[in-house]
Structures are given as structure tokens and as C-alpha cells.
N, C-alpha and C positions, 0 to 999 in steps of 0.2 A: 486434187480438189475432191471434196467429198459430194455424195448424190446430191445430200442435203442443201452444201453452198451453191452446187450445179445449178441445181433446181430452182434454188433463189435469185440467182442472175437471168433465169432465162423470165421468169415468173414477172421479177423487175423490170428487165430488158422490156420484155413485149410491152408490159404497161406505159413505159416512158416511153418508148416508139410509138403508141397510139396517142399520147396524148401531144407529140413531135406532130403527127402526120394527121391531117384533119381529114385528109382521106380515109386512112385509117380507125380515127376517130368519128365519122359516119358510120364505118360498119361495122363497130361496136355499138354504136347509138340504134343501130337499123338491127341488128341482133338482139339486142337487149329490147326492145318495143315486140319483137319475135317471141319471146318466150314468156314476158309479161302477163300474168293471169288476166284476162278479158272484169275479174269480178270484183280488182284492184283498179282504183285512181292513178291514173297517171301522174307521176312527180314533176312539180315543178322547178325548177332551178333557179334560182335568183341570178345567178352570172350568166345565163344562157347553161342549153343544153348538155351539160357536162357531168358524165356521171360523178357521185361524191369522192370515188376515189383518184378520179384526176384533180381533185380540189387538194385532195392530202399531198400529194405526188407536187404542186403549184405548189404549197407553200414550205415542204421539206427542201425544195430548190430555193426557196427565196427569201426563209428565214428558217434554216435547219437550226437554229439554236433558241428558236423560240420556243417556249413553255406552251405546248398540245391540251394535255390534261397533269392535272394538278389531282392527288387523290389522298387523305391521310398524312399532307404534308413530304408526300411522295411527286414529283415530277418528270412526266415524260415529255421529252422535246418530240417538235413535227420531224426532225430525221427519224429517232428512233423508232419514234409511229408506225413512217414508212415501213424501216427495215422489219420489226416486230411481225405487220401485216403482209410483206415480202414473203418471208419465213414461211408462214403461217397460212400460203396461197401455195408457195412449194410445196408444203408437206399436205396441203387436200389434192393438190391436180397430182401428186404420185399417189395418193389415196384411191384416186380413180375418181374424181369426182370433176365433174363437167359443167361447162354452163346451161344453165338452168335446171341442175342439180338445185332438192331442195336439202339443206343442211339445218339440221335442230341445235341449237346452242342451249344449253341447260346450265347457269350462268347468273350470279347475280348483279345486281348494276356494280360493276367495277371494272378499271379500266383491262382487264381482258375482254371483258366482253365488249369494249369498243373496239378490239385489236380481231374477235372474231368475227364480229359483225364486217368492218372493214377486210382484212385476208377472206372473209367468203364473196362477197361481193368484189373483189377484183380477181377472182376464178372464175368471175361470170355466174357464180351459180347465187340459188335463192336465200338470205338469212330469216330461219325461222327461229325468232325467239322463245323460250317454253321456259315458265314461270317456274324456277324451284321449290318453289312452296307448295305446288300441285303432288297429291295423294298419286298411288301407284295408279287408279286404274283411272283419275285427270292425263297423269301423262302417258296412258297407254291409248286414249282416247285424241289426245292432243297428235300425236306423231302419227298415228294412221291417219288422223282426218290431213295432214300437211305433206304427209310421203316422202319424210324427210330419209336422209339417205344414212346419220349419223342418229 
């Protein structure tokens, strides 16, 4: 088995174990309220308290075959999602990236950049999005001011 698939079972594993164990799932709720910037709104949840990647995770279990995002007449189902942002949470936490790491995504609206947004945010760490359109010294100005780690 490779780092890569290692990495991705364990990345998995933990997520579906906390969203199993509501134990579990407080002290991700109580961790994530911990590293929250004081000078951001608190989110609120429409299902109760759940962060959005356990939402993903809920419905790759309960309709893996249904159409996630649609893009260019390209379709990703909520498994592939999943697996996509699995991936993609292994290969930042062997990056060395942590929760409440902030991570800069430089990205235009297509579906990676919902697969980056999702894989950072189930590493626990922060999704900073940064406009591609922004001149050198917008995003040299944008990633100091956010202390992003990518």
C-alpha cells in the first residue's frame, strides 16, 4: 500500500469515526470553536452543529451515486467528492499541515476548488480563498495579511 492510499484511509478513517462517535464529534466541535478567529461569525448549521464535512461524508454514505456537482456538463457524484477530498486531506497532513493551519487556495470557482476547500477543512485547518485575478503585489499583500502556510 502506498503513503499516498495510507494516508487516505487514515485521513478517512478518522473523519468517519468522528462523525460515528458524537463523543468524538464534540471534540472536534470544541477544537474547531478553539482555533476560530475571535473576528469571524460563527457558522451556523441548518442540521444542527455539524461541521460541513460531515455533511459530505452523510450523504456519500446515503446516496454515493448521486450527482454533488455538475460543471461543463461534467459530473461528480457525493462518493467521488468524498474520496477526491480524502485524498486531498492525506496529501496536506503529510505536507505538515495542521488544524488551524491557514491554507491559501489560488483557484478559480470550479469544482477543485470545492474539492480544496472541502480536503482543507476536514485537516482541521483554515480555507483561505485568494482571487486569481489579483496582481502580484494584491497577492503578495493577501497571503501575509492571512499567514497562509501554501
Amino acid at each position: 500500500m502506498s503513503a499516498t492510499h495510507a494516508d487516505r484511509l487514515v485521513c478517512r478513517a478518522e473523519l468517519e469515526a468522528v462523525v460515528m462517535d458524537s463523543a468524538r464529534g464534540e471534540e472536534y466541535l470544541a477544537r474547531q470553536q478553539r482555533v476560530w478567529p475571535a473576528s469571524v461569525p460563527r457558522v451556523v448549521y441548518p442540521l444542527g452543529q455539524r461541521p460541513l464535512t460531515h455533511h459530505l461524508v452523510h450523504w456519500a454514505q446515503r446516496h454515493p451515486d448521486r450527482v454533488a456537482i455538475t460543471f461543463y456538463g461534467e459530473q461528480i457524484t457525493y462518493a467521488t467528492l468524498k474520496d477526491l477530498t480524502a485524498r486531498l486531506c492525506g496529501w496536506l497532513q503529510r505536507g505538515g499541515v495542521r488544524p488551524g493551519d491557514r491554507v491559501g487556495v489560488f483557484l478559480p470557482n470550479c469544482p477543485q476548488f470545492i474539492v480544496a476547500m472541502l480536503g482543507i477543512l476536514r485537516a482541521g485547518a483554515v480555507h483561505v480563498p485568494v482571487n486569481p485575478m489579483f496582481r502580484e503585489h494584491e497577492l503578495r499583500h493577501e497571503l501575509a495579511d492571512a499567514g497562509g502556510r501554501f
